[in-house]
Structures are given as C-alpha cells and as structure tokens.
N, C-alpha and C positions, 0 to 999 in steps of 0.2 A: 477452475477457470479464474481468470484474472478479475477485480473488483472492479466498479465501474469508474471512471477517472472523469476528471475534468475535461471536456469536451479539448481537440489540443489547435481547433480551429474553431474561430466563428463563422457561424450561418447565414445573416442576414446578408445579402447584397456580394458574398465572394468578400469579404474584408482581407480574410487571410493572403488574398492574394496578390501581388502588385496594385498599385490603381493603374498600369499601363494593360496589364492581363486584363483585367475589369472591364477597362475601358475594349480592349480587341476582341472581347467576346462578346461584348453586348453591341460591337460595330457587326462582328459575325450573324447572330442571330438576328436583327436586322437584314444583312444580305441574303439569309436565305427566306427572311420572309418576303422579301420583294421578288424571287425566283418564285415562290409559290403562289404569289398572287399573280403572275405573269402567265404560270402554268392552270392555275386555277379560271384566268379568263377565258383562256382557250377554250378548255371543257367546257367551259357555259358557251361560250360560240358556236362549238360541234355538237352540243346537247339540246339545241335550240330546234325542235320541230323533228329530232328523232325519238323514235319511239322505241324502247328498251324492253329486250328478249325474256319473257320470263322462264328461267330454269325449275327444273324441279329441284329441290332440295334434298340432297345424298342425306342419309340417316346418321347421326353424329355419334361415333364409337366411343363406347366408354370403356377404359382398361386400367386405372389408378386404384389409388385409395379412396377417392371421392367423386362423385360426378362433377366435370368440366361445365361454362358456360359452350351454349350451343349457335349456329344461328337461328333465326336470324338476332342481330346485334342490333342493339342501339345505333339508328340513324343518329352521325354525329361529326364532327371537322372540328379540327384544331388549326390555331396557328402556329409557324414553327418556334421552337424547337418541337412541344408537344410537351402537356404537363400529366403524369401521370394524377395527379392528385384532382383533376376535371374528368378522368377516363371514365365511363360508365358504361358494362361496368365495371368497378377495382378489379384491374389486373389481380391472379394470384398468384402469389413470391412465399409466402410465409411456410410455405410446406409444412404443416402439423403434425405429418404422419412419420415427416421426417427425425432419427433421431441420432444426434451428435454422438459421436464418439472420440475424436480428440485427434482424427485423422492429420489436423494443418496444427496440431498446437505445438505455439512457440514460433508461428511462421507469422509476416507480414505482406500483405498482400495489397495490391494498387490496382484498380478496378478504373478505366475511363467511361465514361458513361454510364455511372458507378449510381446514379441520382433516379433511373426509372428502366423497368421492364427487365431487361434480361440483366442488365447490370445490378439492378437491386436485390435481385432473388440471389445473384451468385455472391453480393458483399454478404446477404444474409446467412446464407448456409455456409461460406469461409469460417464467420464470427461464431457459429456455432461448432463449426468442428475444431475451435481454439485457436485460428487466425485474429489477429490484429488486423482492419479493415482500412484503405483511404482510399477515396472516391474522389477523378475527374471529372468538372459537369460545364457546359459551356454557360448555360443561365436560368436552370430550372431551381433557383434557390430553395424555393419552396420544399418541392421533391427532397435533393439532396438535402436539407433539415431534417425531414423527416427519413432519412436512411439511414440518417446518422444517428439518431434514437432508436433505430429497431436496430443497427450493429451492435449499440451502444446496452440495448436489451436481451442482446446475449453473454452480456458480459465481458463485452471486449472493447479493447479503444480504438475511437474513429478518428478520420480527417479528412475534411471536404475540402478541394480546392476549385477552385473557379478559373476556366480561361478558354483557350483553343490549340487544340492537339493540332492544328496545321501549322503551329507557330512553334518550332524546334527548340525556341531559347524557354519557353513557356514549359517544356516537357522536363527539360534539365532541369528548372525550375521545381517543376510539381514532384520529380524524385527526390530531388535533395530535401525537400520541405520531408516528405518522407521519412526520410533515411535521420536528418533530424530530430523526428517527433518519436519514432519510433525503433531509432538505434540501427537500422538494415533494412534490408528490402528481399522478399525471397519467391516473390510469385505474382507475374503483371497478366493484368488480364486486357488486350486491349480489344476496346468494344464498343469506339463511339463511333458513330457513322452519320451519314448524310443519306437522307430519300428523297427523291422527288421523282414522279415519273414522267414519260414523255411519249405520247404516243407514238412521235416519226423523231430520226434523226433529225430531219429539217427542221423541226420543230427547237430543238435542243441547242441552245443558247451555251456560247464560249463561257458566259458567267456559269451558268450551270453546269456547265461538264468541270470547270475548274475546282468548284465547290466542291463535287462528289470525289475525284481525284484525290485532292490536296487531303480531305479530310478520312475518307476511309481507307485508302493507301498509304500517302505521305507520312498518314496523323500515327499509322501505327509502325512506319518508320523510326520518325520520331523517337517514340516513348521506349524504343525495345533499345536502340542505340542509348538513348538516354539510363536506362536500366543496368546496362551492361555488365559497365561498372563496378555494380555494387552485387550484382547475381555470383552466386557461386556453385559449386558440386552439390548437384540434389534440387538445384530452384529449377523453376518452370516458367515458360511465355505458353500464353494461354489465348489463341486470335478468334476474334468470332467471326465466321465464315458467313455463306448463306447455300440453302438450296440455289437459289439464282445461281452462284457462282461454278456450280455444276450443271445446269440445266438449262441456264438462261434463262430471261425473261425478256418480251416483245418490246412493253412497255417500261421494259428499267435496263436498256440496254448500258447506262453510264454505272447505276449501281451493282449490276450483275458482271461487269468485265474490273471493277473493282475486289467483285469478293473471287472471282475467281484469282486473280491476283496473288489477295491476300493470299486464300489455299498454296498459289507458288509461292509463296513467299514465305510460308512455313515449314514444305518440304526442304528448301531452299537451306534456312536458318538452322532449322534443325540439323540437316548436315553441319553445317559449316559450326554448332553449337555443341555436340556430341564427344567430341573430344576434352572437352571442358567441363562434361558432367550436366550440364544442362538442357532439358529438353525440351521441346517448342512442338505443341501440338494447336490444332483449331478445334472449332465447334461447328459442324455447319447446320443453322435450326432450320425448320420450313417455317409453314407462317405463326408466326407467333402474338399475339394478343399483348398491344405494348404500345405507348403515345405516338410510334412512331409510323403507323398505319393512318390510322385518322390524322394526322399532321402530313399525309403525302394523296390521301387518297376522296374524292367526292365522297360527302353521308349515304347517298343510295351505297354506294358502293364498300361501304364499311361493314354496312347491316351483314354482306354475304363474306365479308373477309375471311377465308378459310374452310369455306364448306367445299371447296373443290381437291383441298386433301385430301387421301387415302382413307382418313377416320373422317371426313366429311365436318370439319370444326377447325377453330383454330388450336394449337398448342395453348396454355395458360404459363407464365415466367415459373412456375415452380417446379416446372414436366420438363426445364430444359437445365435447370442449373446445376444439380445432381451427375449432369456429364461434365460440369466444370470443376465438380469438386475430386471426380475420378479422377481427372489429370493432371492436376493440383498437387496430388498427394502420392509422395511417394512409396508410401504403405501400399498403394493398388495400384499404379501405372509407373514403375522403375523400371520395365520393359517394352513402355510404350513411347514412342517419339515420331514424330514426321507422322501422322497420321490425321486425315478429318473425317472427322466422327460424323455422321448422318442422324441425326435427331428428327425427324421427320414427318415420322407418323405412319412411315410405311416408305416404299422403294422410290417415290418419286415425291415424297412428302404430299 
C-alpha cells in the first residue's frame, strides 16, 4: 500500500474549493435549514395535545461479527446538514472485522457525501482494499476532516472538496480537482442526498420539493456526466438508492420518488454505459443509522428509528459498505450491471 502523503486538500472551511463553491454551499445549508425548521414547526403544531401510541418493541437481530446498537436510541435532533461527529451514538463505518485484500488497488474513487454515514464507511473500506479516496461534502467540515484521517489511515491519499452537487459547474469542478490530484478517476460513488419529511402533500413546500429534486436526482446527474469523461473499460458508477424508492414511504413522498428515480436511472445508464465497458450499479439500504435521520426526524422519533425493520434495529454504516465495495471491484462484480442490491435486513428492510 501506498505511503501516507501530504493531505492534497485542506480541511478547514472547504479552502480547496472555489470561494464561489464555498459560498453556494453554505447559502445551500442554510436553505435547507429554514425547510426544517418550517417542517419542524408543524410537528410541534400537530404534536400539541396528541398523545403518542406506544408500540411494543420487535426484538433486534443480531447476525454480524459483532453486536449492532439497538433501540431504543438516544433521544436527539440535529440541524441540517447533520454532523456525524454530534451522533450519539458513533455511527459504525470502521468495520474491524473487515479485512483488505487489494480488491480496488491502484483505483481512485469519488465518493459525494463522502464526509458521514454511508459515505464514510464506503471512502473507508475503498482506502483499505487500495483505493485512493476523495470525498464531496456540502458543509460538515468537521466530518469530512476527520474522513480524510481515517482514508488517510489506511494508507492511502485523500481529498475533501466542499460545494453542491446541484450545481453542474461545481461537479465538473470536483472531478477535475480529482483527476488532477490523483492522475484519473475510476469509480464514483454518488451519495449525497436531501431528507426532510412531510406528513401531507399540502404540506410540501415548492422550496422543498425543489431541494429534494435538484439534490438527490439532478446532483447525481451531474457528477456521473461530469465523470464520463475521464471513466474507462472496467470503472464503475456506484448510486445509492433507498428501500423508499421501492416501497415507498407516506411521509417522504418527495424523497422516495427521488430514489426510486435514481434506481431508473441506473438501469437506464447502465444500458446506455455497457458498451463502453462501464458498469453502473446502485445500493438500495433500509434504515440505516447515519446524521441524516435525526437531521429529518423529531427526538421521540429518532429513539425508535429502525425497530420496525425485519431485524427490528437500524442498519450501522459498516453492515452497508461491503456491498459497495462488491461492485466497486472488478475482481467480484465484472458480471454484474443494472442491478439494485437490497441491503435491508430482510425482504422489506
């Protein structure tokens, strides 16, 4: 494995990256925090003198190498984006049990939402099967710091860039810094998305449905176009789906017709990319344990996130990235394309 190099971006504040990127994504995170606090009042409105069903709690399966957190969880709320490094408690990405073999080595790989939860578990085990790592984050500085030390602790070189995947020229951007730092580009993971939930249509605000839009569809537009380019015979696009986008959800009607989307969107690609050697598969997780829950959802309502899975818990980031390193690598999925993987926890997550 490669030696650990001089970080080939700095950390603090997005520097690496335009001051105009800088500036659009910290105008972004701001919009969607006034979407959540818009959505956030409601629930205190409708939560005002109702009195909440208590469930019995499903028994939480355990099937790993180690036993998973359970619920009930930490009563807790973020605001958006949602910092991993405030999660309580730590997500887990680190996978221990997991062990490298050199599956991606020699490959570069671009991860957006690269800075917490599923993004950081999958830069991590990239870095460990001999990938070069760089990470998209729109303003969780802090996070993506600290991702870029644990890629960086596998022995491999990183690069965080700061901005917003609904911004096209931004994505051009973030590849070519890429491609730049790290001589090519051979494996994108995109993965950054927008939650908020809405109880009714009526409810659901033109600001808000444009957010979910532009960012979880558009944004991964963007970056695969952006990519193109520089992809050749053997690279991979790597989307992350959702159970929503198979299943639905009531209260995420804008974020569940996104992921189902994306899903056509990489049957779609994959065709049209098959010829070229290229394969484009998704990931679709259930619920997964990740800033991006408590960043969408009330604290009562966090404590039960995922007990109504199959295994009656949530997923932990390191139970889901293992399927992204599968399709990653050509060594184990040179026969797999156009396919979304159900990571779930069972048939209906």
């Amino acid at each position: 494995m490669a030696s650990k190099s001089k970080r080939a971006s700095t950390d603090d504040g997005g520097k690496s990256a335009s001051t105009d990127f800088l500036a659009a994504a910290t105008q972004t995170a701001a919009r969607q925090k006034k979407i959540q606090s818009e959505v956030d009042a409601g629930d205190a409105r409708k939560a005002a003198g109702k009195a909440k069903k208590k469930q019995d709690a499903k028994p939480a399966v355990q099937t790993g190498a180690r036993p998973q957190p359970s619920n009930p969880l930490p009563k807790q709320h973020q605001q958006k984006p949602g910092q991993e490094s405030q999660l309580s408690p730590a997500p887990r990405f680190r996978a221990p049990d997991y062990q490298g073999s050199g599956k991606l080595a020699g490959k570069v790989a671009l991860v957006t939402g690269g800075d917490s939860g599923i993004g950081r578990a999958v830069a991590v085990l990239f870095a460990r099967e001999g990938a070069d790592v760089a990470i998209a984050y729109l303003s969780e500085h802090q996070d993506a710091h600290d991702t870029r030390g644990l890629i960086e602790d596998e022995g491999r070189r990183s690069l965080a860039i700061c901005g917003d995947v609904r911004d096209s020229k931004f994505c051009d951007s973030a590849v070519a810094e890429v491609v730049d730092a790290f001589g090519g580009l051979d494996i994108l993971v995109n993965n950054a998305a927008f939650q908020q939930h809405s109880d009714s249509l009526e409810d659901l605000s033109d600001e808000h449905l444009r957010e979910t839009l532009e960012t979880n569809i558009a944004g991964y537009f963007h970056m695969a176009r952006a990519a193109l380019p520089h992809l050749k015979e053997g690279s991979a696009i790597i989307n992350t789906g959702s159970e929503t986008g198979l299943f639905g959800n009531k209260r995420l009607l804008d974020y569940s017709a996104t992921k189902g989307a994306i899903h056509a969107f990489t049957l779609s690609l994959a065709s049209q990319l098959l010829p070229r050697g290229i394969r484009v598969n998704a990931v679709a997780p259930g619920p997964v344990w990740t800033p991006l829950n408590p960043a969408d959802r009330p604290a009562e309502e966090v404590a039960d996130f995922g007990k109504d899975s199959d295994m009656g818990r949530p997923a932990q980031p390191e139970e889901i990235s293992p399927a992204y390193v599968f399709l990653a690598s050509p060594v184990m999925s040179s026969y797999v394309n156009g396919i979304v993987l159900p990571v779930m926890g069972g048939p209906r997550g």
